[in-house]
C-alpha positions in Angstrom: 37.5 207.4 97.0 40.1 206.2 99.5 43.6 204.8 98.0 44.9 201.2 98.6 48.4 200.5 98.7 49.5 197.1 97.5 52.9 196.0 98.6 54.4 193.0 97.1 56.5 190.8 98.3 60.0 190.6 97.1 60.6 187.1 95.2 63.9 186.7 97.4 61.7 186.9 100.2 59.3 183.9 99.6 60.2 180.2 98.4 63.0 181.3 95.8 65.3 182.2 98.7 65.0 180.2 101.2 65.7 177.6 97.6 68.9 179.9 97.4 69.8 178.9 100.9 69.0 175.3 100.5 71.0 175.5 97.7 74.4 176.8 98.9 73.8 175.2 102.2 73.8 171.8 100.7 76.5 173.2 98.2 78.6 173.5 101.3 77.8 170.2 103.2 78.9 168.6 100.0 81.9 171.0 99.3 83.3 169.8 103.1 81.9 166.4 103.2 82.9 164.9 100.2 85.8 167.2 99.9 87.3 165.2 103.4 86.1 162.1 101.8 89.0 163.0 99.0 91.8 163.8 101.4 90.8 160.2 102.9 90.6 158.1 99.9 93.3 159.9 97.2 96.1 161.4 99.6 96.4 158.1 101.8 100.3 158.3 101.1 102.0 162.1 101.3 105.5 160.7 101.5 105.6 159.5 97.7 106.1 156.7 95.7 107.3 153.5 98.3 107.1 156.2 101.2 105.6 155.6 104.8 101.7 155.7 104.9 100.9 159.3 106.4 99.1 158.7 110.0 95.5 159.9 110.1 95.4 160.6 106.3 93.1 157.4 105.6 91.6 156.9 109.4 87.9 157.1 109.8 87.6 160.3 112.3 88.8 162.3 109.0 85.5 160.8 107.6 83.1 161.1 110.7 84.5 164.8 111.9 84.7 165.9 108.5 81.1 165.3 107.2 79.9 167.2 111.0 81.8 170.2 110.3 80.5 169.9 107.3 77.1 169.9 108.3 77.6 172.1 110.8 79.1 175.3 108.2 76.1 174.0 105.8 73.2 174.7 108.4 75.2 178.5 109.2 75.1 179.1 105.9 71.5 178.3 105.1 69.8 178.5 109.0 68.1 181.9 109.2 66.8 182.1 105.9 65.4 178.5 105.1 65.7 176.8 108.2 69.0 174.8 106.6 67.6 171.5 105.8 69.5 170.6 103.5 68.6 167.1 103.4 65.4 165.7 101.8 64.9 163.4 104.6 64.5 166.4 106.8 62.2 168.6 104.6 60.0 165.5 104.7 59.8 164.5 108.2 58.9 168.5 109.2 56.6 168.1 106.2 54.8 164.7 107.6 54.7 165.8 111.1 52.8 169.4 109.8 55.8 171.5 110.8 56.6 172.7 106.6 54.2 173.7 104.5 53.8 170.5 101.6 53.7 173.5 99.1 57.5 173.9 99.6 58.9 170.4 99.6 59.3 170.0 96.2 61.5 173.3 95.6 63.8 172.5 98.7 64.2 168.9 97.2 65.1 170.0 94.0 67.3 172.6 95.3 69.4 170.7 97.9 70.1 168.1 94.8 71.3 170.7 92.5 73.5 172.1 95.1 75.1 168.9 95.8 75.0 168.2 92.0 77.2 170.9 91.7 78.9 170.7 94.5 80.3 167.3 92.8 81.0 169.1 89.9 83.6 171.8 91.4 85.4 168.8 93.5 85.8 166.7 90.3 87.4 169.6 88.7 89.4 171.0 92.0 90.5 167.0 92.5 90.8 166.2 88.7 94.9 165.2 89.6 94.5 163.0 91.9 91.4 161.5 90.5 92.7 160.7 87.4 95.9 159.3 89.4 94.1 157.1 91.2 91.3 155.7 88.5 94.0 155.0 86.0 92.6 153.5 82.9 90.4 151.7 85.0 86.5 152.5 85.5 86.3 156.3 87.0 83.0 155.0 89.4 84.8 151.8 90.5 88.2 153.3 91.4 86.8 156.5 92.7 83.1 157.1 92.7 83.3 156.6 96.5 85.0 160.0 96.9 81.2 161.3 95.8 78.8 158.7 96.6 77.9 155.8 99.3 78.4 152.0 98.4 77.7 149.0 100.3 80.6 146.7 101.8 80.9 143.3 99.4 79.4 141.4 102.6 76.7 143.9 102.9 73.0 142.5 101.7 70.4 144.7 100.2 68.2 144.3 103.6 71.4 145.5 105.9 72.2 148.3 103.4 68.3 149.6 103.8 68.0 149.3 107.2 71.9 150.8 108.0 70.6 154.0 105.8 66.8 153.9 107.5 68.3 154.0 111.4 70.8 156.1 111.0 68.5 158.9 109.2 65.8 158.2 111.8 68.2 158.3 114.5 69.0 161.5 112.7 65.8 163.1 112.1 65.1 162.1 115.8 67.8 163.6 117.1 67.3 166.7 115.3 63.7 167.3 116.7 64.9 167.1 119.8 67.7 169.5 119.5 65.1 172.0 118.1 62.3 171.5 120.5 62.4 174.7 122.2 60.4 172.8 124.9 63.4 170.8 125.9 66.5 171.7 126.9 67.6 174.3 124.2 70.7 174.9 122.8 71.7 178.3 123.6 73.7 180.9 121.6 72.9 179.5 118.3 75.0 176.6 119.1 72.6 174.0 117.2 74.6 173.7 113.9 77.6 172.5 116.0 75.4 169.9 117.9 73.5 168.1 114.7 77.1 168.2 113.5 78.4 166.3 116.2 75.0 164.0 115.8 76.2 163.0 112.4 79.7 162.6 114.1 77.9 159.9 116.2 75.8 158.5 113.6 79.1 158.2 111.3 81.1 156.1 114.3 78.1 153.6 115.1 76.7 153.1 111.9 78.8 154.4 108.9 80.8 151.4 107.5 77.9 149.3 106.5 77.2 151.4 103.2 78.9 154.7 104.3 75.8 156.5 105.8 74.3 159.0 103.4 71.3 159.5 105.5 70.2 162.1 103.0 69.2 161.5 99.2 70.5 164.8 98.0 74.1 163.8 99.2 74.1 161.1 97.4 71.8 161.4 94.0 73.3 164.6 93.0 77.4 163.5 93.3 76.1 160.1 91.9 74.6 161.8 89.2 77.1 163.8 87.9 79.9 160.7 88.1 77.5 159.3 85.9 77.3 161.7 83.3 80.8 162.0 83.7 81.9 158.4 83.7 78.8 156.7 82.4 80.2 153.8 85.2 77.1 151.2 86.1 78.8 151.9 89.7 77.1 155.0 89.8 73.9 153.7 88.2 72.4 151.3 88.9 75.4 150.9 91.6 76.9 147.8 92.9 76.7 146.5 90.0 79.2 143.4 91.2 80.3 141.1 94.0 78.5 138.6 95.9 76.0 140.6 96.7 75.4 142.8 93.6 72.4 144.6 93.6 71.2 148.1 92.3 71.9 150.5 94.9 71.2 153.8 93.8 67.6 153.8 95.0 68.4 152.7 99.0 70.1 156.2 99.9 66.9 157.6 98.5 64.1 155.9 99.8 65.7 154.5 102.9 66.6 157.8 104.3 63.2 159.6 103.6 61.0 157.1 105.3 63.9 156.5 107.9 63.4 160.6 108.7 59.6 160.2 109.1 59.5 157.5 111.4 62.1 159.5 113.2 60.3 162.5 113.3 57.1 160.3 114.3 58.9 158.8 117.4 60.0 161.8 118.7 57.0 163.7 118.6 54.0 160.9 120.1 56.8 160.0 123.0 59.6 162.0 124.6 57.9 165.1 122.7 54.2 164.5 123.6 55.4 163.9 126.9 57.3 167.4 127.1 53.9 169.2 125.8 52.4 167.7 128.9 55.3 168.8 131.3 55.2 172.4 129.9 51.9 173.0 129.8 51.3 176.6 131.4 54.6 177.1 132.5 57.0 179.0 131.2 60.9 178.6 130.5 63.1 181.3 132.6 67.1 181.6 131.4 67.9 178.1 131.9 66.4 177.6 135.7 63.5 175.7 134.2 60.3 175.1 133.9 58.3 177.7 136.0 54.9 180.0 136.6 51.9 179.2 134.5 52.1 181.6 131.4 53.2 180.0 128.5 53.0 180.7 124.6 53.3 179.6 121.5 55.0 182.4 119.1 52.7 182.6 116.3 55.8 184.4 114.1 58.4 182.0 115.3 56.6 178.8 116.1 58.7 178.4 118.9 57.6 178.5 122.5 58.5 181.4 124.7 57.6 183.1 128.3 55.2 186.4 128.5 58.2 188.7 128.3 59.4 186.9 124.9 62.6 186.4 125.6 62.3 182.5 125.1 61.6 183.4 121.1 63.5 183.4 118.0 61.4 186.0 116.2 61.9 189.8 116.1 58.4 191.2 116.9 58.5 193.9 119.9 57.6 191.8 122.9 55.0 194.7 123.9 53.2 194.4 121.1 53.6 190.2 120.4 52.6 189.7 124.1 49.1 191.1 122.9 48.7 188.0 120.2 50.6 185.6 121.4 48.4 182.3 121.6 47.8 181.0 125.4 48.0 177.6 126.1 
């Protein structure tokens, strides 16, 4: 009787690590995001007590530049094993548009909160000084809460703060597909962390005052979630809980963001993208001179798109042997 060899699959290698990655990607993105976000709001004045306001300390580029690079390290950390969403709205939108497997969006959701849950957790501790300087006896998610979550301006109504959060993450989400779209013009020498980096560098200069752009749940729940255990403030939860325009917040950097980042995802792929698919249809991509010839695949490993001598692929099957399976358009 002949033998069969069963080989398992390490856990590491399935769901549970690319959950890992999610995890300390977003653990990073918060780490630098709302770590800049301290510098900016509790170190405004270096010089002491009736001192000179320090320049650039509380200017908004330390905001905008500050949560790119932060994106940017995240998506290095977390990039080859899980992809580096790390952001809800963007495990949805890949989900939606039959790019993820539905299977997994519920353990890279939960793990991109946790890692910005305790993200918050190390920075309240790291920043405990300062924080407690600033709050004074006052309440801890009034005075301060901003350094870990998004609020709206006092002028800003519910419908502006929804649709500030839905554009920018669709604008986002958008922006992303098209970096990505190995059809288009591709980023080369894995220079795509810096770009989305500088896209939420963009996103942060033309639309981040409104509520202070979170254009991704898990940024904001899990920091908003621990100031409330902390604190207990109602500025945390419900949020906004005062002001002309009081109404509970908590709920628009959620929801907004994750159908923001399907309809982004959406617009991308049934124009500029459906369009591309037609333009590249049998032709191949050769070292940046363009479009040319008539063989070209789709990698069935990588799920990119790449020429018959697989150089155009991310995945690391021998090109001998993948050009025998690849799928012909």
């Amino acid at each position: 009787m002949a033998s069969r060899t069963v080989v398992s699959t390490p856990a590491l290698a399935g769901t549970l690590g690319e959950a890992i990655a999610e995890f300390f990607g977003t653990m990073v993105l918060i780490l630098f995001g709302d770590g800049c976000v301290a510098s900016f709001a509790l170190f405004t004045n270096l010089n002491g007590p009736g001192g000179a306001a320090t320049p650039f300390a509380n200017e908004w580029p330390v905001i905008i530049f500050g949560w790119g690079f932060a994106v940017m390290l995240g998506i290095y950390v977390a990039g080859a094993v899980s992809g580096a969403h790390i952001n809800p709205a963007v495990t949805l939108a890949l989900a939606a548009r039959g790019k993820f497997p539905w299977n997994k969006v519920l353990p890279y959701w939960g793990a991109q909160v946790l890692g910005a849950f305790v993200a918050a957790a190390i920075l309240y501790f790291v920043y405990q000084g300062a924080l407690v300087n600033a709050a004074g006896s006052g309440d801890f998610g009034k005075a301060v809460g901003g350094v870990f979550y998004t609020s709206p301006k006092g002028f800003v109504g519910l419908f502006g703060a929804f649709m500030d959060e839905f554009v920018g993450t669709a604008l986002l989400v958008g922006l992303i597909f098209a970096i990505v779209d190995g059809r288009n013009q591709p980023v080369q020498a894995n220079l795509n962390p810096l770009i989305i980096g500088f896209v939420v560098v963009a996103i942060g200069a033309s639309f981040g005052l409104n509520t202070g752009y979170a254009i991704n749940p898990a940024r904001d729940f899990g920091p908003r979630l621990w100031v409330f255990l902390v604190s207990g403030s109602s500025y945390a939860f419900p949020g906004n809980p005062a002001g002309p325009n009081a109404y509970p917040y908590f709920w628009i950097p959620i929801v907004a963001p994750l159908l923001g980042g399907v309809v982004g995802g959406y617009i991308y792929d049934f124009t500029v993208g459906k369009v591309i698919g037609e333009y590249t249809k049998g032709r191949i991509y050769e070292n940046g001179q363009g479009w040319k010839g008539k063989f070209f695949y789709t990698c069935p490993f990588s799920y990119s798109l790449c020429n018959h001598y697989h150089q155009q692929c991310a995945c690391t099957i021998s090109p001998a042997w993948a050009a025998s399976v690849l799928t012909y358009l």
